[in-house]
BASE-108466 format. One record per residue (C-alpha): residue number from 1; residue in one letter; x, y, z. Coordinates in pm, 1 decimal. Layout:
N
<site num="NUM" residuo="A" xx="X" yy="Y" zz="Z"/>
...
END
This chain:
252
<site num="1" residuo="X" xx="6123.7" yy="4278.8" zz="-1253.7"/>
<site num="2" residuo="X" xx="5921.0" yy="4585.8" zz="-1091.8"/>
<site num="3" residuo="X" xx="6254.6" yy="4749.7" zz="-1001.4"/>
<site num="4" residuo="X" xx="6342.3" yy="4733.1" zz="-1382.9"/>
<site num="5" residuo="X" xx="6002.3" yy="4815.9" zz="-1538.6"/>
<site num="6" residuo="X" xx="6052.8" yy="5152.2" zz="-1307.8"/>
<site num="7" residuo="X" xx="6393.2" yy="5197.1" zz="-1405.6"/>
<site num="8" residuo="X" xx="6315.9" yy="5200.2" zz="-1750.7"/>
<site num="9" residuo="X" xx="5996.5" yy="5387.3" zz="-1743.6"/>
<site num="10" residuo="X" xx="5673.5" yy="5224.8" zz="-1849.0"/>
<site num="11" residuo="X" xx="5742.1" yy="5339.0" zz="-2240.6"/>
<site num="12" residuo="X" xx="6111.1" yy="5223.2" zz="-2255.7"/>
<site num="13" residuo="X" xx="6397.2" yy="5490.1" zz="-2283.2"/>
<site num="14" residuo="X" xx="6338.0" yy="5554.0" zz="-2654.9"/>
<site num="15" residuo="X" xx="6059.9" yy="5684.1" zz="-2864.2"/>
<site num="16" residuo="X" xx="5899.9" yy="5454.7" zz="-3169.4"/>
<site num="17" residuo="X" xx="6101.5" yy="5657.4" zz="-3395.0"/>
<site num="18" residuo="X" xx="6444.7" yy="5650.0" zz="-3189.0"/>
<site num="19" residuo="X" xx="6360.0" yy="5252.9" zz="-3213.3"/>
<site num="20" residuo="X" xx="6354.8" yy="5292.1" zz="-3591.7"/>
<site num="21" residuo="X" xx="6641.7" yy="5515.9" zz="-3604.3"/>
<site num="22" residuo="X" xx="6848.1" yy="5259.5" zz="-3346.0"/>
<site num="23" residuo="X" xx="6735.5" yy="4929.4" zz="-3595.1"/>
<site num="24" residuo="X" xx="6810.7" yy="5087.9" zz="-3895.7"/>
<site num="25" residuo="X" xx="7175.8" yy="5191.6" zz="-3781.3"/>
<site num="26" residuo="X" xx="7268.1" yy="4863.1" zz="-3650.8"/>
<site num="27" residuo="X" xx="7149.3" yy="4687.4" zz="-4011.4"/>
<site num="28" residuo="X" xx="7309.1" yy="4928.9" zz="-4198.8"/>
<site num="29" residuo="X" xx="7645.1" yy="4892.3" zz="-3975.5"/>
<site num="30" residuo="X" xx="7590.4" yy="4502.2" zz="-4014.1"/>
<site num="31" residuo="X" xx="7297.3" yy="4363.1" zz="-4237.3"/>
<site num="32" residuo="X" xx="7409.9" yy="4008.0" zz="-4075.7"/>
<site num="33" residuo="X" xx="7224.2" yy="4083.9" zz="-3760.2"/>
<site num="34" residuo="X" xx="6895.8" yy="4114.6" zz="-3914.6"/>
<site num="35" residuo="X" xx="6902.3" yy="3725.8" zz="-4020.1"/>
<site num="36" residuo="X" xx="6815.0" yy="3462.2" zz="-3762.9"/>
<site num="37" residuo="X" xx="7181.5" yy="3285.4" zz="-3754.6"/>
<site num="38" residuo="X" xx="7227.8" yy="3441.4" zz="-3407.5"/>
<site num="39" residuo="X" xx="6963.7" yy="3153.0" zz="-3274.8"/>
<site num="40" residuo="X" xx="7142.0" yy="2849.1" zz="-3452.1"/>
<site num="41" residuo="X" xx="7386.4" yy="2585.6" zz="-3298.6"/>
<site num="42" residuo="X" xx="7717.7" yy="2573.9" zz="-3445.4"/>
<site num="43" residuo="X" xx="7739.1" yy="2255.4" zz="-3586.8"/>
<site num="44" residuo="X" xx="8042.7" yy="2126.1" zz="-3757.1"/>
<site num="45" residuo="X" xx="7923.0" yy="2274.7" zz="-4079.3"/>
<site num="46" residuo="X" xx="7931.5" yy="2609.7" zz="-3956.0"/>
<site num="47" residuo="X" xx="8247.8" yy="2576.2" zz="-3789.6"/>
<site num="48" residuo="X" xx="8426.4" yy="2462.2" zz="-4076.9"/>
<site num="49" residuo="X" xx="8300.0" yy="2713.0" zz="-4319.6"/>
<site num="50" residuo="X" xx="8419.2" yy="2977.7" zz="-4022.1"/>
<site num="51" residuo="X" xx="8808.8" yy="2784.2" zz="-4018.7"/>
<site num="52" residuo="X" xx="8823.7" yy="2820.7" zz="-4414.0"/>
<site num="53" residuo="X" xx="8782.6" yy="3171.0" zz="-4379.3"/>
<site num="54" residuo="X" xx="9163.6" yy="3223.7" zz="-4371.2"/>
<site num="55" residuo="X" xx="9186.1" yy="3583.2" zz="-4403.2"/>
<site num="56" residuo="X" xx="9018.3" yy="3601.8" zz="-4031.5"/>
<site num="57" residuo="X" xx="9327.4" yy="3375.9" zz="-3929.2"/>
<site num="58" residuo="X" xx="9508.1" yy="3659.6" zz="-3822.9"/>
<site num="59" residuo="X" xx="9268.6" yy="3782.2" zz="-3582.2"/>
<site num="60" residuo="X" xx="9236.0" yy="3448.6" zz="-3406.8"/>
<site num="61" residuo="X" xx="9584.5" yy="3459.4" zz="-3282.8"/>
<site num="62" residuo="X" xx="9538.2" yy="3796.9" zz="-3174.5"/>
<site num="63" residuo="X" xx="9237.9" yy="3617.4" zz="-2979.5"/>
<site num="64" residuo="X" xx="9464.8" yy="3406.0" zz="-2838.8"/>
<site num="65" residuo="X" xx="9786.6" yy="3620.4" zz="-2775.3"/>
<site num="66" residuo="X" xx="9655.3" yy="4027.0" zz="-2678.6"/>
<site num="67" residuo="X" xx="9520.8" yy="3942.3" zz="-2329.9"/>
<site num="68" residuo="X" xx="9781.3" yy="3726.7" zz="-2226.7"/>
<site num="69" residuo="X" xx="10014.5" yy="3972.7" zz="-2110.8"/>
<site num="70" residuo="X" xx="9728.9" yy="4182.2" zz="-1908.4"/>
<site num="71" residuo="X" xx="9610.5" yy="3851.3" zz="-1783.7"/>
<site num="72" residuo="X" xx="9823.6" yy="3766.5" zz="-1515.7"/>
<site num="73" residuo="X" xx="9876.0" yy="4067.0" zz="-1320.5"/>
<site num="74" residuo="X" xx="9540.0" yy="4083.6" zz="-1383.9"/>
<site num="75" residuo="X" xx="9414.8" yy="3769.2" zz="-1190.5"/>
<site num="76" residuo="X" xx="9721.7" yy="3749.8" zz="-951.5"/>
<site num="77" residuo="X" xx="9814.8" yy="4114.8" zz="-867.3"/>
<site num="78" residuo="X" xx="9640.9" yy="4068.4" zz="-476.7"/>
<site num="79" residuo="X" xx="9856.7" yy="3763.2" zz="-417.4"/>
<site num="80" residuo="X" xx="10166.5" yy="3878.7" zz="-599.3"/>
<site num="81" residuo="X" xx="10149.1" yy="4132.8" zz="-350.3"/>
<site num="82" residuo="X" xx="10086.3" yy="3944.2" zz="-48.7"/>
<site num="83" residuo="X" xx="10369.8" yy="3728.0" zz="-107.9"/>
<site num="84" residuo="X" xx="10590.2" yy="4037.1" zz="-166.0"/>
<site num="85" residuo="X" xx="10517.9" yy="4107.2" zz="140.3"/>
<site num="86" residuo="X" xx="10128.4" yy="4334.7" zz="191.7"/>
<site num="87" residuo="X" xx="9890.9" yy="4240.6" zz="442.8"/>
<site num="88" residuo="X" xx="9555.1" yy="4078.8" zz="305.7"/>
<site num="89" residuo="X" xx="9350.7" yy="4444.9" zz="334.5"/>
<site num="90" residuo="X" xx="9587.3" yy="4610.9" zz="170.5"/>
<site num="91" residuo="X" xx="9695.6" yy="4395.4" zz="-120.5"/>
<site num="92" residuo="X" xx="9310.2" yy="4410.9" zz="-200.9"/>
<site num="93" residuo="X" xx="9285.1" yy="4798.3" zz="-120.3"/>
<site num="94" residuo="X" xx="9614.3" yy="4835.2" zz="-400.2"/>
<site num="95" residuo="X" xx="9427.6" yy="4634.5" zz="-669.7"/>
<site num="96" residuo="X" xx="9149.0" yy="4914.1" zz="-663.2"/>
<site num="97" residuo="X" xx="9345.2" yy="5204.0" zz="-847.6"/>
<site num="98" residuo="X" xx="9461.8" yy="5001.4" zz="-1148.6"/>
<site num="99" residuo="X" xx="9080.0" yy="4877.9" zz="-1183.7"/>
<site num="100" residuo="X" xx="8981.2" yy="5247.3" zz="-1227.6"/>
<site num="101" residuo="X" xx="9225.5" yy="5384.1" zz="-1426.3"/>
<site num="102" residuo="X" xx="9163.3" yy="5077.3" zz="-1630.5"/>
<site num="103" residuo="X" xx="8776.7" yy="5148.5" zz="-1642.3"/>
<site num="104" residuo="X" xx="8818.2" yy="5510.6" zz="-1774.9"/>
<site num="105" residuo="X" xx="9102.3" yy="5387.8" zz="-2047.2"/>
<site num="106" residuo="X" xx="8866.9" yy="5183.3" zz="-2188.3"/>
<site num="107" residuo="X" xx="8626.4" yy="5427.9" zz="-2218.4"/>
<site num="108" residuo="X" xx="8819.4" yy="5652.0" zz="-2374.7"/>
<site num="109" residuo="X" xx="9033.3" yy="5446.3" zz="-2587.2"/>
<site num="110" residuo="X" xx="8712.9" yy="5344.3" zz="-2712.5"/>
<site num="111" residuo="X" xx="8564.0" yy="5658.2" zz="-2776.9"/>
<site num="112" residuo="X" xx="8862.8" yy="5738.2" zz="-2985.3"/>
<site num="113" residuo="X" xx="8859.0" yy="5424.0" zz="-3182.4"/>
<site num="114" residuo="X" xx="8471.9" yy="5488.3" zz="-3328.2"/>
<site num="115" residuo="X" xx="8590.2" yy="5845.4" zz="-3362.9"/>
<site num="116" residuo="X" xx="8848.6" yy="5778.9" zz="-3616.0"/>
<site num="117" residuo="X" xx="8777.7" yy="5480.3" zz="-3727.9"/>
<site num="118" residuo="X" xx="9114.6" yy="5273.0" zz="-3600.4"/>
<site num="119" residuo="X" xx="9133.8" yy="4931.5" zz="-3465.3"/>
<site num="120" residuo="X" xx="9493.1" yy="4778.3" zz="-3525.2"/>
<site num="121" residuo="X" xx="9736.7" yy="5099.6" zz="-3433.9"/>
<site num="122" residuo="X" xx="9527.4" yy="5173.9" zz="-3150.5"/>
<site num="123" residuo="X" xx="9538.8" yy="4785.3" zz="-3031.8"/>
<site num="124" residuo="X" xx="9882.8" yy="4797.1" zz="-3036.7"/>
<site num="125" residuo="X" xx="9918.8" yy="5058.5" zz="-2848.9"/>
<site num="126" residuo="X" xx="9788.1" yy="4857.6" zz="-2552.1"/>
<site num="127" residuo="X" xx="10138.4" yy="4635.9" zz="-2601.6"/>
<site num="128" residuo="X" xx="10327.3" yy="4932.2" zz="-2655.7"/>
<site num="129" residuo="X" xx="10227.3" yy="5051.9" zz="-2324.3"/>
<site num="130" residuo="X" xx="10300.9" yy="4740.0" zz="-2167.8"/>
<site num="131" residuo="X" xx="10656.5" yy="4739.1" zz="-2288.7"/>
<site num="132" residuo="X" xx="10872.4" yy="4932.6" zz="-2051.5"/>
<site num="133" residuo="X" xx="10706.1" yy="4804.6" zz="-1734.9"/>
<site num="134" residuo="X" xx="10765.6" yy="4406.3" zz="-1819.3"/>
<site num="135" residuo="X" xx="11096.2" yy="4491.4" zz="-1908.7"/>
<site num="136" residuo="X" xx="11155.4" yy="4726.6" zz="-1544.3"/>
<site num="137" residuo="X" xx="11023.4" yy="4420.2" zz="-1380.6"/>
<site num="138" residuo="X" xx="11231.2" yy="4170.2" zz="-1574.2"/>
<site num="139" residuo="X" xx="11551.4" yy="4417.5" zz="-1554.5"/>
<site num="140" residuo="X" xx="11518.5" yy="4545.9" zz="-1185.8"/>
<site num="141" residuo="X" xx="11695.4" yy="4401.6" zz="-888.5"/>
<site num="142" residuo="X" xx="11604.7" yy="4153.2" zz="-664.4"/>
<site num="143" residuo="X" xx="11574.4" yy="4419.4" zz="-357.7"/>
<site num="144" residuo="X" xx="11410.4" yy="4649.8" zz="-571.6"/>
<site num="145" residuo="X" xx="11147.8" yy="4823.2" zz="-324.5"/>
<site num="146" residuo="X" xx="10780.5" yy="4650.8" zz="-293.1"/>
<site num="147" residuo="X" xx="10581.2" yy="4948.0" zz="-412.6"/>
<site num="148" residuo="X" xx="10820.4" yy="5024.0" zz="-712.9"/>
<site num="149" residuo="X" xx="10693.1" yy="4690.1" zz="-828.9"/>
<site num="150" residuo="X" xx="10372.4" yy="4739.2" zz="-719.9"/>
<site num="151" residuo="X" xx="10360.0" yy="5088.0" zz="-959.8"/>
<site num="152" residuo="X" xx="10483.3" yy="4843.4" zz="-1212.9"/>
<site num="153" residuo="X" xx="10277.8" yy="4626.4" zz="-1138.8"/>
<site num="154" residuo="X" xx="9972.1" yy="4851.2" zz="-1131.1"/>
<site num="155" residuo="X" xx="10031.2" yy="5080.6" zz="-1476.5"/>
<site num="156" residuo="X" xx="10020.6" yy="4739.5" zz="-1696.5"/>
<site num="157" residuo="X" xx="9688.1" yy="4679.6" zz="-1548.9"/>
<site num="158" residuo="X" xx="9549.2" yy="5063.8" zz="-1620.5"/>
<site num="159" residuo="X" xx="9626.7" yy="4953.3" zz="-1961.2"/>
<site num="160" residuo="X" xx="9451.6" yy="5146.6" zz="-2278.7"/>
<site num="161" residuo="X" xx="9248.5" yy="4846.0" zz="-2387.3"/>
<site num="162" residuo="X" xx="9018.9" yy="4799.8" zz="-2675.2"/>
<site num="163" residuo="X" xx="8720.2" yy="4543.2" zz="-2583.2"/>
<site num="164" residuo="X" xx="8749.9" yy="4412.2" zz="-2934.3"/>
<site num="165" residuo="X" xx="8911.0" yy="4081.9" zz="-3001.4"/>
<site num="166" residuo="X" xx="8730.0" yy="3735.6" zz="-2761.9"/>
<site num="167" residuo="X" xx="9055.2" yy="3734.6" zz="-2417.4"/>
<site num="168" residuo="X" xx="8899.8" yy="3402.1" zz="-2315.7"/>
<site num="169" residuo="X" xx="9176.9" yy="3174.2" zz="-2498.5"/>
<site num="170" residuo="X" xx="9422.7" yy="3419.5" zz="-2413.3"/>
<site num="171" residuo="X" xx="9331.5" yy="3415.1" zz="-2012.7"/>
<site num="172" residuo="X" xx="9368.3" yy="3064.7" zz="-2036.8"/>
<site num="173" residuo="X" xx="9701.5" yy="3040.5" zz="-2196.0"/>
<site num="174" residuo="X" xx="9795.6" yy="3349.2" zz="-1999.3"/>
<site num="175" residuo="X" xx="9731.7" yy="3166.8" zz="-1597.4"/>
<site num="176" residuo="X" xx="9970.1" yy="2885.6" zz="-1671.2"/>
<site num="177" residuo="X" xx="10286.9" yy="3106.3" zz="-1742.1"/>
<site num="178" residuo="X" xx="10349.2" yy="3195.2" zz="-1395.8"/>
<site num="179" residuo="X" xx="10433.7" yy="2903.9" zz="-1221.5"/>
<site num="180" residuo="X" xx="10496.7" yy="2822.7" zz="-796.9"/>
<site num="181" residuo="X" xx="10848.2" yy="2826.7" zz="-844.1"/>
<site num="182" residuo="X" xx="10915.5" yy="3130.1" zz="-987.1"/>
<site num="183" residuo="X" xx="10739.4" yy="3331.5" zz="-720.1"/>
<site num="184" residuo="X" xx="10756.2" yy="3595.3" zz="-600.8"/>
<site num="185" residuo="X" xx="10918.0" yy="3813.8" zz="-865.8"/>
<site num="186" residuo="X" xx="10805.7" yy="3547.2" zz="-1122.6"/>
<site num="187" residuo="X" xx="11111.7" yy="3670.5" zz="-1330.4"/>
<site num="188" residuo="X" xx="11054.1" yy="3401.7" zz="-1591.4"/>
<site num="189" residuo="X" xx="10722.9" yy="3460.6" zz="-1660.9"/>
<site num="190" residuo="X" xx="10786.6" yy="3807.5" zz="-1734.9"/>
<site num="191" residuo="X" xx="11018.3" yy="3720.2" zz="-1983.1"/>
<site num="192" residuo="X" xx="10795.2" yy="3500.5" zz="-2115.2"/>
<site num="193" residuo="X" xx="10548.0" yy="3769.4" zz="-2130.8"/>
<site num="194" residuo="X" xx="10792.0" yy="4034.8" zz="-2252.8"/>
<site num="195" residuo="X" xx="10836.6" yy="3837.6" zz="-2553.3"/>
<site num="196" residuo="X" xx="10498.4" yy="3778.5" zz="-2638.1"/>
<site num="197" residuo="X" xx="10422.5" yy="4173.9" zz="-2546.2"/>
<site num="198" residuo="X" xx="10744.6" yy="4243.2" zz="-2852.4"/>
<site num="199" residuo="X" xx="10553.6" yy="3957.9" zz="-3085.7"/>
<site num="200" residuo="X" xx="10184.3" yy="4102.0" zz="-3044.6"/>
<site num="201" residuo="X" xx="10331.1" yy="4499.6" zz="-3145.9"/>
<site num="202" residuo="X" xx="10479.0" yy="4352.7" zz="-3462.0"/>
<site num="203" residuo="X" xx="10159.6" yy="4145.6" zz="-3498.2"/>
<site num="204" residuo="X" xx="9876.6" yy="4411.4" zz="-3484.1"/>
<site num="205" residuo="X" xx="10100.5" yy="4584.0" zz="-3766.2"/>
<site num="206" residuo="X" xx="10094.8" yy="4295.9" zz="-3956.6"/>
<site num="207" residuo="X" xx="9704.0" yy="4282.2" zz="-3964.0"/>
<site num="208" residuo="X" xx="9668.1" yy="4647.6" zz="-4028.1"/>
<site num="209" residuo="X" xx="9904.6" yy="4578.3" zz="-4319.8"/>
<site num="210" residuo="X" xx="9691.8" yy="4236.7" zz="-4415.6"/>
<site num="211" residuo="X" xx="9402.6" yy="4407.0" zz="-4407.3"/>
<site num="212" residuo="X" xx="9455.2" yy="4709.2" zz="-4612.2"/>
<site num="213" residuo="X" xx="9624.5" yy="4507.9" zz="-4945.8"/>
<site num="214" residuo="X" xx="9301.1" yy="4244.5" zz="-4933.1"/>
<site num="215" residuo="X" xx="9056.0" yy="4632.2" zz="-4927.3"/>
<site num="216" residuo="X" xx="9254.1" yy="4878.1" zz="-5154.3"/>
<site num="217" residuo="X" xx="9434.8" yy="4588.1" zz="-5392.6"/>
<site num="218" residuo="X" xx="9293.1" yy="4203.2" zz="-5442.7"/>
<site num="219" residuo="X" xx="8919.5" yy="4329.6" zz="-5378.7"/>
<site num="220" residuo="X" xx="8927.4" yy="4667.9" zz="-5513.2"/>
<site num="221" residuo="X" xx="9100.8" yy="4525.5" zz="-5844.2"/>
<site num="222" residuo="X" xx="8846.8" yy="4269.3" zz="-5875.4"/>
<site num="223" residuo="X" xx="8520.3" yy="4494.6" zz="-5796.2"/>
<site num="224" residuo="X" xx="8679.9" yy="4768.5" zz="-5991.2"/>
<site num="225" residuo="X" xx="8690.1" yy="4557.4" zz="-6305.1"/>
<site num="226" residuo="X" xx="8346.1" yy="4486.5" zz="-6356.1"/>
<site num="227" residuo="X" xx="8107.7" yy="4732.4" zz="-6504.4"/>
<site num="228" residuo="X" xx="7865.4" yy="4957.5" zz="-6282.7"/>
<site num="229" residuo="X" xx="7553.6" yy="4702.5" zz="-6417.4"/>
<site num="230" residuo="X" xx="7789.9" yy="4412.8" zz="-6311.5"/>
<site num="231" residuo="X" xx="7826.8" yy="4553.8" zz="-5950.8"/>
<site num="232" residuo="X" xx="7460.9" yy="4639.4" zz="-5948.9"/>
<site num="233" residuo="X" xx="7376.6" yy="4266.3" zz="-6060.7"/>
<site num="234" residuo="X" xx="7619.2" yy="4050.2" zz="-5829.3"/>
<site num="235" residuo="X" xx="7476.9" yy="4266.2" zz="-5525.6"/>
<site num="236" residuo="X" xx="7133.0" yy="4151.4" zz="-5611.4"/>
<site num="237" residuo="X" xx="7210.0" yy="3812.6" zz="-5732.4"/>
<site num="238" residuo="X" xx="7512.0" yy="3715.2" zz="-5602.7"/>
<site num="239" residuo="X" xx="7535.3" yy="3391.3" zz="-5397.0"/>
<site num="240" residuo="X" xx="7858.4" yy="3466.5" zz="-5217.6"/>
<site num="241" residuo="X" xx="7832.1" yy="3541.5" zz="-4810.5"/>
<site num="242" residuo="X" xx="8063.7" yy="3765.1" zz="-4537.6"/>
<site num="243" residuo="X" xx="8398.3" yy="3757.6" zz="-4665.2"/>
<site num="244" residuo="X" xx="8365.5" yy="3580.4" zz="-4994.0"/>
<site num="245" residuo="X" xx="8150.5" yy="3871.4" zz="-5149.3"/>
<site num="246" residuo="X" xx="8356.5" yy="4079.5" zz="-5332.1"/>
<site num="247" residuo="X" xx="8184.1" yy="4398.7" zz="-5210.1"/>
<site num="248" residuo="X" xx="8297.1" yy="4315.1" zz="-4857.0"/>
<site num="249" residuo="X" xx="8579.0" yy="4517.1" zz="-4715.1"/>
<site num="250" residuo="X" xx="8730.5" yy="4479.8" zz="-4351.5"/>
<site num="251" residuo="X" xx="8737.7" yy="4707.4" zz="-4052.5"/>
<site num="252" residuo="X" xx="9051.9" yy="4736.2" zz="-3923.8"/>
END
């Protein structure tokens, strides 16, 4: 705790009126986050009113189905190379470059994304990028040379990534698809993966597509009709919360 108060400085990093700035930002981004829901259970209640919610329906499955492909080589890249073949040191050394490259896509893919405002196109880029090596790895030969696969191997994992949508389901799902015996190439898996790569492109288009008719057509048309004293009344009195109010639009 010393360590941290010294870090830190005995005022904190910001000023009173940076802290004002810094709260006033995140309400205005989000006025959700200045209630006191973040310190309730989820009971069933909650949950249900959260499954109703169909237009977020979408963005579960990308929960479930965008980190399954990076998943895998992910958690088994330093065996998949020891069993092609790597000694333990260096099958842990070779993980290291992918994890760095990784590190500054991230950063900049994310940068980019607040820049301009994008979510969807630049998600599916991630899959995009994915493409060609799952297919070289599905496609190649047998003999094909350990650290051609191991490139392969390594420029899925320096993926550009967007830490947006919950991986957790999608890590799950993603461990069980390569299986003892199709080691060590795990040719099946890949194929397995390949396909889901090819359904999570057409996907994330699909979503940017959702999303923009419920903003610019159902809501729009419905806000639109209503007289500026209308507007001004339901955003005062209206009883409607998140997605239901009709002054709500989506990020995507």
């Amino acid at each position: 705790m010393t360590f941290l108060v010294g870090f830190r400085g005995k005022n904190g990093w910001f000023t009173e009126r940076e802290e004002y700035i810094l709260v006033n930002r995140l309400l205005r981004e989000g006025p959700s986050k200045g209630d006191m829901n973040n310190r309730q259970a989820v009971g069933p209640k909650i949950l249900w009113k959260a499954v109703k919610d169909w237009e977020m329906w979408l963005l579960y499955i990308i929960g479930l189905t965008a980190y399954i492909p990076p998943a895998l080589p992910s958690t088994y890249l330093a065996l998949i190379l020891r069993q092609l073949g790597f000694s333990v040191f260096q099958a842990n050394l070779l993980t290291i470059p992918s994890q760095f490259l990784f590190a500054v896509n991230l950063i900049i893919f994310t940068w980019i994304s607040k820049k301009i405002d994008e979510r969807s196109i630049l998600s599916s880029i991630s899959n995009i990028w994915m493409l060609p090596f799952f297919v070289a790895l599905v496609a190649l030969p047998v003999n094909t040379s350990t650290w051609i696969r191991y490139g392969l191997l390594s420029g899925i994992l320096f993926l550009p990534l967007l830490p947006r949508h919950p991986g957790w389901g999608g890590n799950m799902i993603g461990t069980n698809i390569y299986r003892d015996d199709d080691k060590p190439l795990h040719i099946r898996g890949n194929k397995i993966i390949l396909g889901i790569v090819c359904f999570n492109i057409v996907l994330m288009y699909l979503v940017k597509a959702f999303y923009l008719w419920q903003n610019k057509v159902v809501r729009a048309r419905a806000w639109d009709a209503r007289t500026t004293q209308e507007q001004d009344d339901y955003i005062v009195n209206t009883k409607d919360e998140g997605l239901k109010r009709l002054d709500f639009r989506f990020a995507h």
